[in-house]
N, CA, C and O atoms as a Tripos MOL2 file, in Angstrom:
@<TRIPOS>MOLECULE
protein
  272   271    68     0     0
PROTEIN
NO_CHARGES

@<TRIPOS>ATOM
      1 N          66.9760  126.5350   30.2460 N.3       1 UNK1
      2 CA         67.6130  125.2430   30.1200 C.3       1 UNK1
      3 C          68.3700  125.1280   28.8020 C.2       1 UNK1
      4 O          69.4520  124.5530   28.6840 O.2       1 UNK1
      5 N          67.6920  125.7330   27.8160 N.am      2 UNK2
      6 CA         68.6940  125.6300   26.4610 C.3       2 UNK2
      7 C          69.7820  126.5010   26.7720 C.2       2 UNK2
      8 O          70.8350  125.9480   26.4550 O.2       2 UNK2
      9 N          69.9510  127.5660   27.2320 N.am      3 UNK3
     10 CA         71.4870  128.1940   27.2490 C.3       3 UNK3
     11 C          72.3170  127.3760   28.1290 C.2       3 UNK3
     12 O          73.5210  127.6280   28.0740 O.2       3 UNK3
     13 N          71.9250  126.4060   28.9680 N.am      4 UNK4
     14 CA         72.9110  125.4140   29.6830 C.3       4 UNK4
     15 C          73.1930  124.6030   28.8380 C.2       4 UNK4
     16 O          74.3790  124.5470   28.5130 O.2       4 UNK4
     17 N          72.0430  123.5190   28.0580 N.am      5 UNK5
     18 CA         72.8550  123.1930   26.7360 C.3       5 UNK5
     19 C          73.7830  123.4220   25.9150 C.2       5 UNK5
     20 O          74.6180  122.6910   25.3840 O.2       5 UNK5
     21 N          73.4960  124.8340   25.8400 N.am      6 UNK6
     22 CA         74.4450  125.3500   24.8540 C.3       6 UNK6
     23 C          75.7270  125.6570   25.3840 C.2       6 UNK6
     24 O          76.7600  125.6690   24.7140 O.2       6 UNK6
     25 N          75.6360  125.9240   26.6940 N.am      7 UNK7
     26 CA         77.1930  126.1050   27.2890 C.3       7 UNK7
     27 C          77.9490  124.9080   27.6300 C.2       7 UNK7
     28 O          79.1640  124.9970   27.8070 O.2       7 UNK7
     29 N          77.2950  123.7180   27.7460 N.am      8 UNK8
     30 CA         77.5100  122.6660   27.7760 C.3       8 UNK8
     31 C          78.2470  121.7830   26.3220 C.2       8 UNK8
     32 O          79.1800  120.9950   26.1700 O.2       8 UNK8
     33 N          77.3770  122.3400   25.5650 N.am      9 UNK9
     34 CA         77.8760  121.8180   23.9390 C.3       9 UNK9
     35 C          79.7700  122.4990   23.8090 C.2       9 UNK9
     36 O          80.9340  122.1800   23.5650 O.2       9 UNK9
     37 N          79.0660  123.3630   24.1060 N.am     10 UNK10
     38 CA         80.3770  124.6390   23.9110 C.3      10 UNK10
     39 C          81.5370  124.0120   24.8420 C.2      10 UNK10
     40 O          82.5590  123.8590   24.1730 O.2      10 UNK10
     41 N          81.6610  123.6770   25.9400 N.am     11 UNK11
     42 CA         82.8470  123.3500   26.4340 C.3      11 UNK11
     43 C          83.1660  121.9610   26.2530 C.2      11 UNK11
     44 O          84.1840  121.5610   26.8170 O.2      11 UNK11
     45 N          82.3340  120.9640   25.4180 N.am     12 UNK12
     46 CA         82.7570  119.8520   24.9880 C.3      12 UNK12
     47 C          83.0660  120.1390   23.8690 C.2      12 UNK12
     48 O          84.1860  119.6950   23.6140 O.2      12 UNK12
     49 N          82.5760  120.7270   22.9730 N.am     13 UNK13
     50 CA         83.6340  121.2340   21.8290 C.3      13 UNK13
     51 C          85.2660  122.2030   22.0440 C.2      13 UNK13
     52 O          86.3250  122.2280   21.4170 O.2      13 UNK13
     53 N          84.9630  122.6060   22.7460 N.am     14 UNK14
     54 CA         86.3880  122.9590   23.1460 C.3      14 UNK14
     55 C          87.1600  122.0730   23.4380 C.2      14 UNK14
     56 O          88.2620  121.8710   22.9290 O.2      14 UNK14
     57 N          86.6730  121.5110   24.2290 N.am     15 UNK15
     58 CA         87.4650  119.9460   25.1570 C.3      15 UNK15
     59 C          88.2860  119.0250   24.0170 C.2      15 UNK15
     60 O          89.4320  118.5890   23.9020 O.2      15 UNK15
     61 N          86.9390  118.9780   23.1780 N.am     16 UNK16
     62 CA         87.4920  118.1270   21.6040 C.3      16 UNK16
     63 C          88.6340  118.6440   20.7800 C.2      16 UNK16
     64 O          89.5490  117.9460   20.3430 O.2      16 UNK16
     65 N          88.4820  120.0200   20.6000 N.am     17 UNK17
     66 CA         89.7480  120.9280   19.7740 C.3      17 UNK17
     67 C          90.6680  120.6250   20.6790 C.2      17 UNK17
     68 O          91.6470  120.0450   20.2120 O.2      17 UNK17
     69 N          90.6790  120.8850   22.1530 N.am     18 UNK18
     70 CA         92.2010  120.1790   22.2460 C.3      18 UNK18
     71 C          92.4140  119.3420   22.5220 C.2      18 UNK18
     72 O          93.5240  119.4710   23.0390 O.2      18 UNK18
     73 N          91.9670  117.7940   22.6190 N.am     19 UNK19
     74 CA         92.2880  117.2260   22.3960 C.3      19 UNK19
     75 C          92.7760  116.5480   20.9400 C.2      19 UNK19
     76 O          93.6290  115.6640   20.8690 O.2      19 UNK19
     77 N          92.0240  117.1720   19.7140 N.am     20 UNK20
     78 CA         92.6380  117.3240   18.7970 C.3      20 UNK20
     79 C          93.8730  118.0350   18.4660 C.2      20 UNK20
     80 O          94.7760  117.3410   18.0000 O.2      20 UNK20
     81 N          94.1070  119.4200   18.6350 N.am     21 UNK21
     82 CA         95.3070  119.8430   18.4540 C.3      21 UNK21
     83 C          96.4930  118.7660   19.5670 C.2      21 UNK21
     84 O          97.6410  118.5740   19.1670 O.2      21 UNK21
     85 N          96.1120  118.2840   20.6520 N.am     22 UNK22
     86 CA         97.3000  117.6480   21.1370 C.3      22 UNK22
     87 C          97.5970  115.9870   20.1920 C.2      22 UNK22
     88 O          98.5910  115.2800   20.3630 O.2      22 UNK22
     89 N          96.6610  115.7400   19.4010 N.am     23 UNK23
     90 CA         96.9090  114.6220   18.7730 C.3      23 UNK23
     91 C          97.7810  115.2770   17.7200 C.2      23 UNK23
     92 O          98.8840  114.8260   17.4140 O.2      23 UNK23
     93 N          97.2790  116.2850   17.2160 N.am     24 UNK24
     94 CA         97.9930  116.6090   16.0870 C.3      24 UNK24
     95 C          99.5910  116.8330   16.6090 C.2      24 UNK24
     96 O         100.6300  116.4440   16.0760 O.2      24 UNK24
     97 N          99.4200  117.4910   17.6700 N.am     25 UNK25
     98 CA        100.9820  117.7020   18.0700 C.3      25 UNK25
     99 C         102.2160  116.5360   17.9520 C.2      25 UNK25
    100 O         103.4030  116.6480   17.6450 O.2      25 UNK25
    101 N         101.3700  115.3460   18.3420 N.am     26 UNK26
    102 CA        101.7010  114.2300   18.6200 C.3      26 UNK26
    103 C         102.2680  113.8980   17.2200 C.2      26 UNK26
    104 O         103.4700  113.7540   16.9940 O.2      26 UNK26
    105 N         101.3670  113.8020   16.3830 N.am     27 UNK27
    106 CA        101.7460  112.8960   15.1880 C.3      27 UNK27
    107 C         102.6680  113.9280   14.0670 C.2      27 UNK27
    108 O         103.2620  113.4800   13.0860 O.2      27 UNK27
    109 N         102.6350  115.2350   14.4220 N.am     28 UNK28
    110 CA        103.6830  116.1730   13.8500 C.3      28 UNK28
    111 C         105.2030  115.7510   14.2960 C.2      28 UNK28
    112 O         106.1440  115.2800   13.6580 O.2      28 UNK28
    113 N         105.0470  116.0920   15.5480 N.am     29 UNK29
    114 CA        106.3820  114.9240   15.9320 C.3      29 UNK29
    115 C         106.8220  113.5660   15.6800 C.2      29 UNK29
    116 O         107.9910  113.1890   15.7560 O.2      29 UNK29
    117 N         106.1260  113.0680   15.4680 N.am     30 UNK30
    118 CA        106.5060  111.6280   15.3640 C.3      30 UNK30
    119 C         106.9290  111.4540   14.2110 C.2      30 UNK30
    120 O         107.6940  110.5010   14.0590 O.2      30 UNK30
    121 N         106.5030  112.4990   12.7360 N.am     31 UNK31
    122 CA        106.4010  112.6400   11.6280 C.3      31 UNK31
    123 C         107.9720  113.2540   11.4720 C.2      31 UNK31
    124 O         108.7240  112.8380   10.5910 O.2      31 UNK31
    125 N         108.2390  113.9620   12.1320 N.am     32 UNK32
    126 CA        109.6110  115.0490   11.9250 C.3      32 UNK32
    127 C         111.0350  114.0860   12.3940 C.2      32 UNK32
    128 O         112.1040  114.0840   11.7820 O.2      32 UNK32
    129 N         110.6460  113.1270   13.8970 N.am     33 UNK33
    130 CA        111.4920  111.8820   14.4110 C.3      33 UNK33
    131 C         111.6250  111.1270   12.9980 C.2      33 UNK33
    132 O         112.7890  110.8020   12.7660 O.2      33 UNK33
    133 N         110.4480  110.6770   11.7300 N.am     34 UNK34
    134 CA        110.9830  109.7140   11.2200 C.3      34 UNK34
    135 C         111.5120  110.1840   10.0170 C.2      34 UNK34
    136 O         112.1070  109.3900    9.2880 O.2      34 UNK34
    137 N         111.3420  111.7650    9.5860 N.am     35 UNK35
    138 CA        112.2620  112.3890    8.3920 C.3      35 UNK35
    139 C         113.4240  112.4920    9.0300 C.2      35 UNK35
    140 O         114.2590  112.1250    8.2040 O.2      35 UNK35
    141 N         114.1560  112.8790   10.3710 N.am     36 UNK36
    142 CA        115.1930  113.0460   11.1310 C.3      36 UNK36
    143 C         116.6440  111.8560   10.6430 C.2      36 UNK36
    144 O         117.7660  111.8810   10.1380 O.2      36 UNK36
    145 N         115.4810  110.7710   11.3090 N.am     37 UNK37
    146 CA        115.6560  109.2860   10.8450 C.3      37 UNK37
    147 C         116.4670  109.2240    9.3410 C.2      37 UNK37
    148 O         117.6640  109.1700    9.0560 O.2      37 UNK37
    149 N         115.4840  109.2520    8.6960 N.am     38 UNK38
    150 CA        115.7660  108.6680    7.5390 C.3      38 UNK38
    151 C         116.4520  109.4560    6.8100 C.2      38 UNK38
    152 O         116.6490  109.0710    5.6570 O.2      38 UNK38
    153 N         117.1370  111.0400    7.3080 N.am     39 UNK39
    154 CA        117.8310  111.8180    6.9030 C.3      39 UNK39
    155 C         118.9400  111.4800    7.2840 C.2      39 UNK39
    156 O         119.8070  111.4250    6.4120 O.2      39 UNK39
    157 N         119.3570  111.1050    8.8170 N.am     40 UNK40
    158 CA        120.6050  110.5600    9.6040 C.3      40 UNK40
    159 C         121.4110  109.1110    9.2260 C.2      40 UNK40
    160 O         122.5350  108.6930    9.5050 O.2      40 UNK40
    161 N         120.1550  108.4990    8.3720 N.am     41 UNK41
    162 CA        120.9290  106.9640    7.8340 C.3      41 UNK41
    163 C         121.1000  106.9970    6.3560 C.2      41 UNK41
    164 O         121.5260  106.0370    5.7140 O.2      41 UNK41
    165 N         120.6520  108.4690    5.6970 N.am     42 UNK42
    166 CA        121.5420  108.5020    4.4150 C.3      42 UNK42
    167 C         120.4050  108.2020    3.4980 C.2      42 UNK42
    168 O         120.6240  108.5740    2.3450 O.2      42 UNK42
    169 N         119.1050  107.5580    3.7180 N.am     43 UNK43
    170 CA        117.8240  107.0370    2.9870 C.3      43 UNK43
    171 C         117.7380  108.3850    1.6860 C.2      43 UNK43
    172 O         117.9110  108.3850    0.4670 O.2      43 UNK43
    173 N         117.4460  109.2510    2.5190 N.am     44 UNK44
    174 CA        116.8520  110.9870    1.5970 C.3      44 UNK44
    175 C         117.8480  112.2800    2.1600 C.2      44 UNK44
    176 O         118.2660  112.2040    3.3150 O.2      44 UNK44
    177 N         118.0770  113.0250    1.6260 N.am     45 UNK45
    178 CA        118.9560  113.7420    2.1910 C.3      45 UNK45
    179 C         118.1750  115.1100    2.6690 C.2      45 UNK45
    180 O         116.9950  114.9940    2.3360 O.2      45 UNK45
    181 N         118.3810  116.2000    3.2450 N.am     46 UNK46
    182 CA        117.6890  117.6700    3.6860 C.3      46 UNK46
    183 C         117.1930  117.6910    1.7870 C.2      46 UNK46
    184 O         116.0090  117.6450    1.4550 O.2      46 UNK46
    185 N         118.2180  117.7590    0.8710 N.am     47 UNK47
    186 CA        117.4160  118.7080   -0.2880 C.3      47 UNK47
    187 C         116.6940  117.9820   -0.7520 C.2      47 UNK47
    188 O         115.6950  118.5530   -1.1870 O.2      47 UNK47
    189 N         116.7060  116.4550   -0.9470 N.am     48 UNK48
    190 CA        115.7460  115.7820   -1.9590 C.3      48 UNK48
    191 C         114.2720  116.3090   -0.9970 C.2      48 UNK48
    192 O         113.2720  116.9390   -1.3430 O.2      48 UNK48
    193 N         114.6100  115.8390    0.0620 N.am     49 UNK49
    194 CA        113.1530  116.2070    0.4700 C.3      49 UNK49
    195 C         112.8160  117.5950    0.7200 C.2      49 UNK49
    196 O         111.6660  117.5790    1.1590 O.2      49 UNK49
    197 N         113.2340  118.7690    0.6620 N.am     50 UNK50
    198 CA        113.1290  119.6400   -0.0190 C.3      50 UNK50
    199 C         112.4190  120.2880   -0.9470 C.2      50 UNK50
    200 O         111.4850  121.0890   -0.9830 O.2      50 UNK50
    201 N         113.0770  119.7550   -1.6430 N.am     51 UNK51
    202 CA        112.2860  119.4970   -3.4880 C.3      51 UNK51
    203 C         111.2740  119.2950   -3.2600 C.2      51 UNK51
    204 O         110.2940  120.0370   -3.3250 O.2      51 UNK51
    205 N         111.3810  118.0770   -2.9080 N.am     52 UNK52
    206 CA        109.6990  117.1140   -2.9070 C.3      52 UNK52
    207 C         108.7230  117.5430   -2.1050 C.2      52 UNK52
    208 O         107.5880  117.0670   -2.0970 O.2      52 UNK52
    209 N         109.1790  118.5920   -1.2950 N.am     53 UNK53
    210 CA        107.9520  119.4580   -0.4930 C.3      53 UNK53
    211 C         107.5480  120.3690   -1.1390 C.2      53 UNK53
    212 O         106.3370  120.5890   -1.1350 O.2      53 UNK53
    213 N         108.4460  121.2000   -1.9110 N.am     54 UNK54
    214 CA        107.9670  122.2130   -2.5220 C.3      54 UNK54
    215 C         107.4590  121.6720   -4.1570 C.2      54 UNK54
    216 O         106.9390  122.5190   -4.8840 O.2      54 UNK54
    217 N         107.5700  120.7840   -4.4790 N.am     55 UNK55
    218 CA        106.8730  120.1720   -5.4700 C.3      55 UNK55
    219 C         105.4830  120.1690   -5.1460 C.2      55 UNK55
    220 O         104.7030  120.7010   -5.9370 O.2      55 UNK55
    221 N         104.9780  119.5370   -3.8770 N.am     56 UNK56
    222 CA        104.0440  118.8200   -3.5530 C.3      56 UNK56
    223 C         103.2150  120.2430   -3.4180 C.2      56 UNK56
    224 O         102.0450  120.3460   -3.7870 O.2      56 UNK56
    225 N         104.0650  121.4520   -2.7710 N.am     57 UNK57
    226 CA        103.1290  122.3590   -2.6200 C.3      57 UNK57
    227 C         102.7050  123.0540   -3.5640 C.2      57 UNK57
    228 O         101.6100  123.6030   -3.4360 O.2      57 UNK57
    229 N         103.5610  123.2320   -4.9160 N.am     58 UNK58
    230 CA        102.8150  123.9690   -6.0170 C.3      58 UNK58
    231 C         101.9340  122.9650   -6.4700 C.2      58 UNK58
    232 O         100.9980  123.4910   -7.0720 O.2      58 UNK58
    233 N         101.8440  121.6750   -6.4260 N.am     59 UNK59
    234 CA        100.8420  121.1270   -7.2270 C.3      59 UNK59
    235 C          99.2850  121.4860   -6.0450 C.2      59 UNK59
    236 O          98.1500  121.0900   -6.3100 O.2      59 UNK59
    237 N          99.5450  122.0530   -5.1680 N.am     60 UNK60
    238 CA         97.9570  122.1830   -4.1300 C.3      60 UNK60
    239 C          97.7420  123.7300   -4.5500 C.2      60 UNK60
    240 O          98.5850  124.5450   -4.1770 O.2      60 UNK60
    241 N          96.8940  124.0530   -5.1360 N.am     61 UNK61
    242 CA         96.9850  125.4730   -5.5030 C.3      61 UNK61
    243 C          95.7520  126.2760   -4.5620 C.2      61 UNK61
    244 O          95.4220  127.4240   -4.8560 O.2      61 UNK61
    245 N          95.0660  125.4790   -3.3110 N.am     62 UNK62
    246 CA         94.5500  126.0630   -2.1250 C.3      62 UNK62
    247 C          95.0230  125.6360   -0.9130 C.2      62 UNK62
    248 O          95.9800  124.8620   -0.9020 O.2      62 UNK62
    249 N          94.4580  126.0500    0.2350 N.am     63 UNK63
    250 CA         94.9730  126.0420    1.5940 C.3      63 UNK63
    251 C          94.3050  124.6540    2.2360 C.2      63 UNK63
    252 O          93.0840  124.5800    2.3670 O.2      63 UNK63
    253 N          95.1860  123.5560    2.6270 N.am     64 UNK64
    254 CA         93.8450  122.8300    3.1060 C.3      64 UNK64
    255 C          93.2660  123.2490    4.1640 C.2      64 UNK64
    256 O          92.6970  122.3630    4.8020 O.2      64 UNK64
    257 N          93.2210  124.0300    4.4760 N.am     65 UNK65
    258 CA         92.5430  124.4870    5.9600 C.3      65 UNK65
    259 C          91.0580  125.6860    5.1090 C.2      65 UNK65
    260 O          91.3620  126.6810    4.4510 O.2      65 UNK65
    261 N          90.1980  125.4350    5.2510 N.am     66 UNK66
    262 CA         89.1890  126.1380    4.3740 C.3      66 UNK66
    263 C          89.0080  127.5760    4.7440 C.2      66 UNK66
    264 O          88.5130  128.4890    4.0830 O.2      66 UNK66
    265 N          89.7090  127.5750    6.4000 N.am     67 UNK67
    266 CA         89.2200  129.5030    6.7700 C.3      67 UNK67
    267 C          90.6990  130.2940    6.6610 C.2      67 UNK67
    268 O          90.9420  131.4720    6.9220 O.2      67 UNK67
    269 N          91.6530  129.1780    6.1590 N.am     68 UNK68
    270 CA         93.2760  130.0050    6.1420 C.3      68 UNK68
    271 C          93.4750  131.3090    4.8110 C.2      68 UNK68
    272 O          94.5330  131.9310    4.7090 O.2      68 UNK68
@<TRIPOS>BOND
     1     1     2 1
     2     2     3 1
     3     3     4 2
     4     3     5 am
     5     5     6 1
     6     6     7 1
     7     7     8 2
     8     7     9 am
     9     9    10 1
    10    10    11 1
    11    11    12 2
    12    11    13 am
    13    13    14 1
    14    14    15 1
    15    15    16 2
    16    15    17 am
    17    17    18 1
    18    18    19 1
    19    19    20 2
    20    19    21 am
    21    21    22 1
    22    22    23 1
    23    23    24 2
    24    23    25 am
    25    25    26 1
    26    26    27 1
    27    27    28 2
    28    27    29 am
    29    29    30 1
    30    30    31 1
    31    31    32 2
    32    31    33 am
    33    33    34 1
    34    34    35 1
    35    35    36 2
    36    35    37 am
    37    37    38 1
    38    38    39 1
    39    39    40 2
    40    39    41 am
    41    41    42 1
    42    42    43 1
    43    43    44 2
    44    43    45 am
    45    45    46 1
    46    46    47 1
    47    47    48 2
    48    47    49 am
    49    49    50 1
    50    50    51 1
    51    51    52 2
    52    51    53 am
    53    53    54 1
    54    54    55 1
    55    55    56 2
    56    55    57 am
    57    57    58 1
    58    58    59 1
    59    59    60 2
    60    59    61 am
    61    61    62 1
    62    62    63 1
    63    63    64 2
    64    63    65 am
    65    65    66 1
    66    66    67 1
    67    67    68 2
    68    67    69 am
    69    69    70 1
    70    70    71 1
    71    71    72 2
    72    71    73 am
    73    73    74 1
    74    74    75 1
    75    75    76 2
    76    75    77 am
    77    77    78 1
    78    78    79 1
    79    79    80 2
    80    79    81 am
    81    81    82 1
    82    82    83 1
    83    83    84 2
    84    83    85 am
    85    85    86 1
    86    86    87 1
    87    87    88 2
    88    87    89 am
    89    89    90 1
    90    90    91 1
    91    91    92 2
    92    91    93 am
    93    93    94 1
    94    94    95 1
    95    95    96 2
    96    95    97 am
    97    97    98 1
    98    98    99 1
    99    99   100 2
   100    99   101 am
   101   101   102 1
   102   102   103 1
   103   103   104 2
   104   103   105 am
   105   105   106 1
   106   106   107 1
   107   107   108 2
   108   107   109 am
   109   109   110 1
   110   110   111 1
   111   111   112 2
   112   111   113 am
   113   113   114 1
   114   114   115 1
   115   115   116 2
   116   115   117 am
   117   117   118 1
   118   118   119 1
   119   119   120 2
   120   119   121 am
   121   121   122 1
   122   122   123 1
   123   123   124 2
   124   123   125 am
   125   125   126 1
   126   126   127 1
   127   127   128 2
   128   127   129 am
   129   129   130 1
   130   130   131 1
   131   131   132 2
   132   131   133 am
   133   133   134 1
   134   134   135 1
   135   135   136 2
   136   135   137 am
   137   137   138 1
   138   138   139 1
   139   139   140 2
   140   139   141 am
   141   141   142 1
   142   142   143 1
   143   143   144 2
   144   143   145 am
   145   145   146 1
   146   146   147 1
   147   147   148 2
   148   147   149 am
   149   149   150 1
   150   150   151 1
   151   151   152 2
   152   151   153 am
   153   153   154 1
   154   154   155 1
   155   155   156 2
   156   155   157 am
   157   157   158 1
   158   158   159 1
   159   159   160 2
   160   159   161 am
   161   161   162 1
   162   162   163 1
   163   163   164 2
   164   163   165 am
   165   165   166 1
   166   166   167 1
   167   167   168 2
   168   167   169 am
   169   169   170 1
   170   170   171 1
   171   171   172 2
   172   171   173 am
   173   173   174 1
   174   174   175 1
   175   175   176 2
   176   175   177 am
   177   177   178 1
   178   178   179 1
   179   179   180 2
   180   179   181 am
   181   181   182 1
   182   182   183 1
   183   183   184 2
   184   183   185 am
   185   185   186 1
   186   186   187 1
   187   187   188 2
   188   187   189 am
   189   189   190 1
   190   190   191 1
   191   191   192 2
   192   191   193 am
   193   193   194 1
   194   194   195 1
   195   195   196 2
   196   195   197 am
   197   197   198 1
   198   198   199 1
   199   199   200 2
   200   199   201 am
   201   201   202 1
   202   202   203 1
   203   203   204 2
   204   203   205 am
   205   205   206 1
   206   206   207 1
   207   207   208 2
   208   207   209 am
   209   209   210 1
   210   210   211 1
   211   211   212 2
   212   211   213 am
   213   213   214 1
   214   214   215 1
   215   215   216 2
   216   215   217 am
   217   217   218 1
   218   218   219 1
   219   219   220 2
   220   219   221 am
   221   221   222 1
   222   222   223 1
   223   223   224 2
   224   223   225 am
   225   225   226 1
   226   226   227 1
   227   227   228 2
   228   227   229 am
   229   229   230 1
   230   230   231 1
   231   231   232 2
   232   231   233 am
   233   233   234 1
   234   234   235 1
   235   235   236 2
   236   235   237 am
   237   237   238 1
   238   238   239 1
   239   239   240 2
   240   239   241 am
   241   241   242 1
   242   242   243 1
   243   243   244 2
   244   243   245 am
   245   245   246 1
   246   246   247 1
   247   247   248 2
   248   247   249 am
   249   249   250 1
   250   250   251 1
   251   251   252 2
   252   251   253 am
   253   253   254 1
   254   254   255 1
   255   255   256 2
   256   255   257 am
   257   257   258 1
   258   258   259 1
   259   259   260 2
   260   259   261 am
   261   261   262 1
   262   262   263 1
   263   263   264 2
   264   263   265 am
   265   265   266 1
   266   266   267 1
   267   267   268 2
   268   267   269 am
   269   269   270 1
   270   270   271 1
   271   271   272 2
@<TRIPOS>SUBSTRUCTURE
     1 UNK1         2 RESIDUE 1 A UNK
     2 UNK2         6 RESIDUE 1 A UNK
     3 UNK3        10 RESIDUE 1 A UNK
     4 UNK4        14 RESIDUE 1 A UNK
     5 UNK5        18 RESIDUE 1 A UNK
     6 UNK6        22 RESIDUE 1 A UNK
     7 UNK7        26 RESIDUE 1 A UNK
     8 UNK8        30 RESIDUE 1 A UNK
     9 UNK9        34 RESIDUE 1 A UNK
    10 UNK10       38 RESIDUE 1 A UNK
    11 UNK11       42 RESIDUE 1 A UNK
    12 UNK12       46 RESIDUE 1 A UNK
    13 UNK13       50 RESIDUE 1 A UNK
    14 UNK14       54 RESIDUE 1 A UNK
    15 UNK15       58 RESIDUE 1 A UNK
    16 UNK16       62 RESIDUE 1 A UNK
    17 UNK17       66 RESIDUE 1 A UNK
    18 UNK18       70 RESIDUE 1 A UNK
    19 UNK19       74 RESIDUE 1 A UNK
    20 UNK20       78 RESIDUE 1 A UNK
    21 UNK21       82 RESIDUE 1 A UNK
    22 UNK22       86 RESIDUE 1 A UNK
    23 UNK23       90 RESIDUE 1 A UNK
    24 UNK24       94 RESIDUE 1 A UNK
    25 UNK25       98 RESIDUE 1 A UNK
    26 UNK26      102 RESIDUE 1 A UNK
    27 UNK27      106 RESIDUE 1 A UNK
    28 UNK28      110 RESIDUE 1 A UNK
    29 UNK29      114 RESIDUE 1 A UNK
    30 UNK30      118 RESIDUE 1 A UNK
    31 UNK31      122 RESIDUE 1 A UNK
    32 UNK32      126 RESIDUE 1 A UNK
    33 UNK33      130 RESIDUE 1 A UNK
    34 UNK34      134 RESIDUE 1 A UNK
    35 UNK35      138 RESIDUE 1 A UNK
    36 UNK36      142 RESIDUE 1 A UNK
    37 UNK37      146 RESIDUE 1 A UNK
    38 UNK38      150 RESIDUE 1 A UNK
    39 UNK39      154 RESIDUE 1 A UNK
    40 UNK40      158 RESIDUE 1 A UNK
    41 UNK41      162 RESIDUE 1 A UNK
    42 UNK42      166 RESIDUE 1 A UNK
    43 UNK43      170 RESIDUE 1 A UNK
    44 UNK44      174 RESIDUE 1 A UNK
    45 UNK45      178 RESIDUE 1 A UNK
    46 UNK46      182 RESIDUE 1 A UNK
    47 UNK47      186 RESIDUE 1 A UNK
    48 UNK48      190 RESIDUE 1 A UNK
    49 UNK49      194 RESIDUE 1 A UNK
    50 UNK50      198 RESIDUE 1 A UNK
    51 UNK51      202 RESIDUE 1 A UNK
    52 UNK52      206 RESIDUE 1 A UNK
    53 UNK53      210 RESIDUE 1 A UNK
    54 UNK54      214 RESIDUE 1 A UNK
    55 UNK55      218 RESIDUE 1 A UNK
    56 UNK56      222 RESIDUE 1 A UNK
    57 UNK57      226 RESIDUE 1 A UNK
    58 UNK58      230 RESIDUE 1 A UNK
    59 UNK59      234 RESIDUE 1 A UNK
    60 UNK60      238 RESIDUE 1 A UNK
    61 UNK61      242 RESIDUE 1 A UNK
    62 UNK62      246 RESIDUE 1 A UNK
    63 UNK63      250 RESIDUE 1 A UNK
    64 UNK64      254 RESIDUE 1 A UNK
    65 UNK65      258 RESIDUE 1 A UNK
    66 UNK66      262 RESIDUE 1 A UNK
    67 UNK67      266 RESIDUE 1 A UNK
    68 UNK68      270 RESIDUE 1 A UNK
């Protein structure tokens, strides 16, 4: 009975990762629609934000992902 548990645990954790990765998908897009945006009405241009990405990334001097 515990290895049915456990196969049980196991495909609801799976179930969860994707439904996580499809959220993430979601809000990656929605994220890229509103730099698109605000690139197309003149707000920030491709380089400022640019910059400001690669700023942002030397100041993180690890991966946020802990197994990357």
């Amino acid at each position: 009975m515990n290895t049915l548990n456990s196969a049980m645990d196991l495909v609801q954790f799976i179930g969860k990762l994707g439904d996580l990765k499809e959220d993430h998908w979601h809000i990656t897009l929605e994220l890229c629609a509103v730099v698109e945006l605000l690139i197309e009405k003149g707000i920030i241009s491709r380089e400022e934000l640019e910059r400001k990405t690669a700023e942002l990334d030397r100041l993180t001097d690890r991966s946020p992902y802990p197994m990357a």
